[in-house]
N, C-alpha and C positions, 0 to 999 in steps of 0.2 A: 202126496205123490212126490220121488226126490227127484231131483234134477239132474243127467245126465251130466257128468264130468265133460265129453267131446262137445258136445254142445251148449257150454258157457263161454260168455265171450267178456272179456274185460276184465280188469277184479273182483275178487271172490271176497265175497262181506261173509261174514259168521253165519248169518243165516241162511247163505247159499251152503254155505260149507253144513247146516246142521240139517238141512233141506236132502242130500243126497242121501240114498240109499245105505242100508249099513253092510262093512265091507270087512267079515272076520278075516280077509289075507293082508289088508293094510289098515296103517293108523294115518289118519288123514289130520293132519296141522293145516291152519293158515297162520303166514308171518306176509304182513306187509300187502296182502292181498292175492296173496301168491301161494299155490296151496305147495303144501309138502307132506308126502308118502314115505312112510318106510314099511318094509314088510310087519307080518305080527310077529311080535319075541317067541325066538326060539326055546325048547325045553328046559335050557341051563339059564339063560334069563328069567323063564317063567317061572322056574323053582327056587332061585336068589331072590325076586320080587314076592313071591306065597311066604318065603322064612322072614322075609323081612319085614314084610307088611304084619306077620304073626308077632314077633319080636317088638314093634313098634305097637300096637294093640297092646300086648301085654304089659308095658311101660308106661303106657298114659294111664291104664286102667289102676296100673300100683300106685302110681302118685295124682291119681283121680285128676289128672289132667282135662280140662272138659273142651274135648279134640274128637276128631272120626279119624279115621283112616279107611284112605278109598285106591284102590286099584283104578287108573287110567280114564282118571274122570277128564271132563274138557271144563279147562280155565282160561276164563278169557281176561288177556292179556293188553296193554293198550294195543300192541300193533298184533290181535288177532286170537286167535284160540289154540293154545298146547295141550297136550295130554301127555301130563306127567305118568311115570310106570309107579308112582304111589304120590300123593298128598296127604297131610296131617292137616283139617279144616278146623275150625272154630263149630263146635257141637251147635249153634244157635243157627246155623246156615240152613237156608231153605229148602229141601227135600223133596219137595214139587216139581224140579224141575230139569231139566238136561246141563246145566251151565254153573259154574262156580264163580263166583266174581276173586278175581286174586286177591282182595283185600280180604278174604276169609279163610284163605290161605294162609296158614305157619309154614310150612315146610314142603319143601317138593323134592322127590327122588329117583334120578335118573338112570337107568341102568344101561350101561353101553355096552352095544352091539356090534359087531362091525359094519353097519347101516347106517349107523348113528354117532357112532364113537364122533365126529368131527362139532356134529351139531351138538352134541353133548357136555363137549368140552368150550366152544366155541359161542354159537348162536345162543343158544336155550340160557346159559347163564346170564349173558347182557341181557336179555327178552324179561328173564324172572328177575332179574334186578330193578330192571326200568319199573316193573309193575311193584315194585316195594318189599316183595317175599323175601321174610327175614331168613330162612334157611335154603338151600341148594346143596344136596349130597348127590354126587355123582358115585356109584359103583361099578368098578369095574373088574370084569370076573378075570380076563386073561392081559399078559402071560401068568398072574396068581391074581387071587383077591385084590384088593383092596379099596378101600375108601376115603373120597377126598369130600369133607365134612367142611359146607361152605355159610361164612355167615357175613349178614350184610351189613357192610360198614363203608360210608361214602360213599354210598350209591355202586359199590362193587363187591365181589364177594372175596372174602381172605378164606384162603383153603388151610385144613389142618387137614394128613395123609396121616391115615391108619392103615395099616398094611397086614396081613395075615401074619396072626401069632399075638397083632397089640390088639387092644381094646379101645373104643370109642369113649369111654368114659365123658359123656356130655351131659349138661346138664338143663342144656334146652333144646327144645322145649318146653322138655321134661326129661329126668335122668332117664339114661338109655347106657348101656353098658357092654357092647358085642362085640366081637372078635370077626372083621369079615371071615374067617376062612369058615366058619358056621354056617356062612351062607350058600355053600356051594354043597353040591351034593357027596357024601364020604365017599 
């Protein structure tokens, strides 16, 4: 039975947070004991995350990369649990269960909202660095595409911007080679 959101008191541990009810209008994070809500992605989100998650599948599978790709799984992080809008995991990771540890985490990608755009840009990437995750892509579909392609170096991420019309041309994970403006609908 889950626990009532108005009636918790104190800080929120992961298992209060996995303990509540499940909520298709919000994505429920905790950072720091503290929960955080944003609505669920909208159809132009929804449909850059399905091309890309397609896109990223196709890519590990060509260079038999031995990775999943998961849609809005919960990774627990040291200060708490996020739900990236895609993760690339380590294929050996346990299946069983509701939780990803971010050490099995490769890659995480963010697709901002204007709900989220701040935490996107701001919170989520110190949070996935702390936890070691060697990639952090953030996409962002307006005012055009583009994609800031983040990789971790000194405990922080150095971004490369691809922008609608170039290509990502990366070669990790594993080679992946897309053009954001692909990812939006024609």
């Amino acid at each position: 039975m889950g626990v009532a959101a108005a009636d918790h008191y104190g800080p929120w541990t992961v298992d209060d947070v996995l303990a509540l009810p499940e909520d298709p209008r919000n994505r429920i994070e905790l950072v720091g004991g503290a929960l955080m809500m944003s609505p669920a992605p909208g159809l132009a989100h929804q449909w850059a995350s399905h091309r890309l998650h397609v896109l990223l599948e196709q890519a590990a599978e060509a260079a038999k990369a031995p990775v999943l790709v998961f849609d809005a799984i919960n990774v627990l992080v040291p200060d708490g649990l996020m739900i990236p809008d895609l993760a690339v995991v380590d294929e050996s990771v346990d299946l069983s269960g509701v939780t990803v540890h971010a050490q099995d985490v490769i890659a995480v990608v963010e697709i901002a909202s204007p709900s989220t755009r701040v935490a996107d840009r701001k919170m989520k990437p110190a949070l996935y660095a702390a936890a070691g995750i060697e990639h952090y892509w953030r996409l962002e579909l307006e005012p055009a595409p583009r994609l800031y392609l983040g990789h971790l170096e000194h405990g922080a991420y150095a971004d490369r911007l691809v922008q609608a019309g170039q290509t990502t041309a990366v070669t990790e994970p594993f080679p992946l080679d897309v053009d954001p403006a692909r990812l939006v609908k024609r």
